[in-house]
N, C-alpha and C positions, 0 to 999 in steps of 0.2 A: 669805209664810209665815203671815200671821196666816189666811187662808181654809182652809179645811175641806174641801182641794182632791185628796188621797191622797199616797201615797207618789212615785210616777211623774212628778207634778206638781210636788212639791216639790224634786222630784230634780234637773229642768230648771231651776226656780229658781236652786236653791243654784251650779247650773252656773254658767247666765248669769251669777249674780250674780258667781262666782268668777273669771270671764273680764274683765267689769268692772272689777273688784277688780284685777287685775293690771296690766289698762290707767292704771287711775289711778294706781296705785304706779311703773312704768314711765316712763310719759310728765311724771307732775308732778316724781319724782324729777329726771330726765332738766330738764325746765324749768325748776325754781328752782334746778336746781345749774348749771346754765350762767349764770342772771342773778347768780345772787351771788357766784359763786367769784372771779370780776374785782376785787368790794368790799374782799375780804381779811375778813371778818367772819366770821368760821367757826360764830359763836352765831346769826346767820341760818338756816342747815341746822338749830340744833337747833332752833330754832324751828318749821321744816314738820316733822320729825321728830317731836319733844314735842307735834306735835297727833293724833298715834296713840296714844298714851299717853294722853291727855287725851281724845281721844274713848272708849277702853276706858273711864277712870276714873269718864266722865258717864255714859256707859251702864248700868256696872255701878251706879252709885249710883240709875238709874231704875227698875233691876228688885228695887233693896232696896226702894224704894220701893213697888213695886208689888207685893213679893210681903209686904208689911207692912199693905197694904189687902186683900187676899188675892185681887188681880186676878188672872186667868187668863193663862197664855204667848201665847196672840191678841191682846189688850188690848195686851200687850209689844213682841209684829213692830207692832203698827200703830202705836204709837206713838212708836216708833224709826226706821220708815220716815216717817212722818209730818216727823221731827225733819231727818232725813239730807234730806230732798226741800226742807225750807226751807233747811239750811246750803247745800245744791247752788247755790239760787237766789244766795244771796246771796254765792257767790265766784265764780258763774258770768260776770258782770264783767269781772272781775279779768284771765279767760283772754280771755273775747272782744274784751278791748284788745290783744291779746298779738298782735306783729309776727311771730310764727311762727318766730324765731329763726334761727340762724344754719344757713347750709345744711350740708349733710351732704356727703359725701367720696360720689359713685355708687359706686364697687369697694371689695366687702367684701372686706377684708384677710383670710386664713388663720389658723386659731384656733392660737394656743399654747398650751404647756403650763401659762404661765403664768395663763391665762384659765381654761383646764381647771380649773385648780387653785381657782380662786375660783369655777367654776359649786357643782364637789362639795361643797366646804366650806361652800358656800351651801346647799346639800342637806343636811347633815347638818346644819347648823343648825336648818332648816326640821323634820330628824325629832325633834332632840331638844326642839325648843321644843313640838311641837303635843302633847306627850304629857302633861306635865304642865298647860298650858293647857286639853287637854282634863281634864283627870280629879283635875287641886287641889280645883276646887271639888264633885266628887263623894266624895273624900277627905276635905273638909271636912264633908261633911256627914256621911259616918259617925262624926266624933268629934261635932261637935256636931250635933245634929238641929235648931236652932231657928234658922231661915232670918233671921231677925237679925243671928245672929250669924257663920253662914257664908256668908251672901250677900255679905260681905266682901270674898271672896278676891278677885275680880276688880277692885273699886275699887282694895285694893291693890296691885294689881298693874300695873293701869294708871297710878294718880298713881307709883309707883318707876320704871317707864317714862319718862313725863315729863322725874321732876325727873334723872335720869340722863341722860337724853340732854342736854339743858341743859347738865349738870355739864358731860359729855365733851365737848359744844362747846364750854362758854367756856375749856377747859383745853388745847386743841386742840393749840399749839404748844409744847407739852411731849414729845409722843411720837406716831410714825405711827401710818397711821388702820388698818394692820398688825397692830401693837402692842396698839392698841385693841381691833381683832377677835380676837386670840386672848387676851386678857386677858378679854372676854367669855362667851368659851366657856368658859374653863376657870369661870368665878363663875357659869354657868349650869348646869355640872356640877354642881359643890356644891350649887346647890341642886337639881338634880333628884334627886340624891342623899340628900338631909336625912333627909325623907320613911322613910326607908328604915333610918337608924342610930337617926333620932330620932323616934319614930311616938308620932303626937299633934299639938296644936293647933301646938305650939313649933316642930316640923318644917315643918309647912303654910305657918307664917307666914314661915317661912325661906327657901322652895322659893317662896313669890311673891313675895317683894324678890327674891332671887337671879337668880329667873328672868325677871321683869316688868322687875328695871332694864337689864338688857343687852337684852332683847327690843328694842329699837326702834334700840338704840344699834347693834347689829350692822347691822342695816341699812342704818341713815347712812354709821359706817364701810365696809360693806361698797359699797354705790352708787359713795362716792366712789373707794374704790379702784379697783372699775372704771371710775373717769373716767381716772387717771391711769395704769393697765396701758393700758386699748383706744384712748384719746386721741378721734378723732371718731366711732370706732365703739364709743364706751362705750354708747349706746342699745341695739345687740343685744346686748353681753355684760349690760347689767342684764336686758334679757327674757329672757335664756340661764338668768339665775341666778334669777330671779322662776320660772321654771318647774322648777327645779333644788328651790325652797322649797317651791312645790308637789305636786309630788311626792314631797317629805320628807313634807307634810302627809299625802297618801293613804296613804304606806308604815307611817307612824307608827301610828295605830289599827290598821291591818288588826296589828301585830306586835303590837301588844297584846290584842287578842282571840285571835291564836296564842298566844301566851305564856301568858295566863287559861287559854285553853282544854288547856292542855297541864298546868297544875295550878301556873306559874309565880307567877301572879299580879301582883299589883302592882309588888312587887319586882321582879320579874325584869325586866319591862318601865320599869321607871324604870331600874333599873341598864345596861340597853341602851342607852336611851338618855343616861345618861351617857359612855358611853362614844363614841358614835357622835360627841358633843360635844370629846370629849378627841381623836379623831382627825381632826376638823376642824382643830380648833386643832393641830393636828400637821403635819398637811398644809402648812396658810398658811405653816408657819417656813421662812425662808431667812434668808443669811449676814446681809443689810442690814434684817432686820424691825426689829431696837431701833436704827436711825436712821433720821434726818430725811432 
């Protein structure tokens, strides 16, 4: 991304990259949640978790940095790739010790409705999180202009990511990971919502705890649940549902440049997607959610 490459080119990137992207969330999800679920430590997961969060929050803290020396977005992709190519190396170890794990069941078992229900929910999570991800910190900038101060938004968004996922794992065995996920949704609601009653910095900053601390946590709880719905075929119901978040991500802008385009504006498209949030968490509810 940082080359001077067209539109066409980048487009293939951002693909690749996003096929990647999957694979990693997939597979490592899939692999540390088989090594540690045995341990009984449930603050392990928030630990691989809390390092999405903490990577957003390094990130964002290198582009305040850099748009404070007034380096260019080239300067940015290369030295983020640059960053991303050395962490690769130095956990790439860690996998290439790894006994390959415990074998898989050959016959995929027949999707239930149960699974259904966790792919969509996991999709409508996916539309309501990339809308405000995408466009707080464009938000931001219309209240404040001085990249100081609204270069912000992703640091915080990413450290409330973090230190949440932590919380909700060291607190784990107080309430299912059910429980968890729809108690996410609806606090990613409000804040996608804020924005919208409360227009200005105070809502922004609301809209990125709200939306940044459960971002990472729906994930964890969402993975693990599908370990314990799909049992050895939880690896395809998480790429079911990794692709399910994906394509919440493509659905999401394109509704928002409808919505703009049709004279909705901002509003209208954050209030969408609140909602699309509140019928995820609607979805997931059944008689046994608030127990163990």
């Amino acid at each position: 991304m940082a080359l001077d490459a067209g539109f066409v080119a980048w487009a293939v990137m951002r693909f690749v990259a996003g096929v990647a992207s999957a694979w990693v969330l997939v597979h490592t999800s899939a692999w540390v949640l088989e090594r540690t679920a045995p341990l009984g430590r449930p603050i392990l997961a928030g630990v691989l978790f809390a390092g999405v969060g903490t990577g957003v929050a390094v990130a964002g803290l290198m582009c305040v940095v850099l748009m404070a020396v007034h380096a260019g977005s080239s300067a940015g992709w290369l030295l983020l790739g640059i960053a991303s190519l050395a962490v690769s190396c130095l956990v790439w170890p860690v996998f290439s010790r790894s006994t390959g794990g415990a074998a898989r069941s050959g016959t995929a078992a027949p999707w239930t409705w149960e699974q259904a229900r966790l792919v969509i929910a996991y999709g409508a999570y996916g539309f309501g999180y990339i809308i405000p991800a995408t466009f707080l910190p464009v938000m931001a900038k219309g209240v404040v202009s001085d990249p100081a101060v609204f270069g912000w938004a992703w640091p915080v968004f990413g450290a409330a990511a973090a230190l949440a996922t932590l919380g909700v794992a060291g607190l784990s065995g107080h309430y299912s990971n059910r429980t968890a996920w729809i108690g996410c949704h609806l606090v990613m609601a409000l804040g996608v919502a804020a924005p919208v009653f409360w227009p200005g910095i105070g809502g922004i900053v609301l809209a990125a705890l709200c939306v940044g601390g459960p971002f990472v946590v729906v994930t964890m709880v969402g993975l693990q649940d599908a370990r314990s719905v799909a049992g050895a075929q939880a690896p395809r119901l998480m790429a079911a549902m990794t692709a399910a978040f994906a394509a919440g991500q493509i659905i999401g802008p394109l509704s928002v440049s409808f919505l703009v385009g049709a004279g909705g504006g901002f509003a209208g498209a954050l209030l969408f997607a609140c909602a699309m949030l509140v019928a995820g968490a609607l979805l997931l509810l059944r008689l046994t959610t608030f127990s163990r």
